[in-house]
C-alpha positions, -999 to 999 in steps of 0.1 A, spaced: 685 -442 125 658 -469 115 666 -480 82 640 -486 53 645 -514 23 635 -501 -9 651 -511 -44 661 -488 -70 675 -490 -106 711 -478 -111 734 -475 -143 756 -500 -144 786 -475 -149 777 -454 -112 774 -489 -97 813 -500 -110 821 -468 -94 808 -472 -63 817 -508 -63 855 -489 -65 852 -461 -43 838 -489 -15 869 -512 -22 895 -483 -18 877 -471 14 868 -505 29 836 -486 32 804 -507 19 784 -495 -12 757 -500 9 769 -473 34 780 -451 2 745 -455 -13 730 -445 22 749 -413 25 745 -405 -13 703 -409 -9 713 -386 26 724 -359 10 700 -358 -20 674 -356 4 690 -327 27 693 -307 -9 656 -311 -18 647 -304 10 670 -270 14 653 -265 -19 620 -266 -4 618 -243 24 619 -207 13 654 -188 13 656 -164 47 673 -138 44 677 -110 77 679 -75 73 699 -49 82 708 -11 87 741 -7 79 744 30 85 758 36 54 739 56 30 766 42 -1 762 8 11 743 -2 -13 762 16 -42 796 0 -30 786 -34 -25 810 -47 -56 834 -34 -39 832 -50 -1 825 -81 -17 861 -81 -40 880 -71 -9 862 -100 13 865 -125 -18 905 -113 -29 892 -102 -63 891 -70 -78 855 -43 -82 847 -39 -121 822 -13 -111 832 21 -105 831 40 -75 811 69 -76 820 102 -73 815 124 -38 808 157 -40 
């Protein structure tokens, strides 16, 4: 990875803090400040680029009505909608 100079202004408080973290790690606040501009870059950028999201055919004509549902079992939690009746 070439690496660029610049200069930027920082609070002093963020600057203590890194000036910590980098002592406690024996990581260098440079190296901390690299990976910090790193990932505010990767986040504009996921920002950026439209969100993709594939469809499918599930089958399942009471997918779409039960999806509260799939999603508490898959996340532990409990479905505060209703399921609907069959006739």
């Amino acid at each position: 990875m070439a690496l660029q100079r610049t200069m930027a202004y920082a609070d002093a408080n963020d600057l203590a803090i890194i000036k910590e973290a980098a002592a406690q790690s024996n990581v260098g606040e440079a190296e901390i400040i690299r990976n910090a501009i790193h990932l505010a870059a990767l986040r504009v950028q996921r920002r950026s680029e439209p969100l993709r999201m594939r469809r499918f055919a599930s089958g399942d004509p009471t997918f779409a009505a039960r999806v509260d549902e799939y999603l508490a079992n898959d996340f532990g939690g409990r479905s505060e909608r209703p399921r609907p009746e069959s006739s």
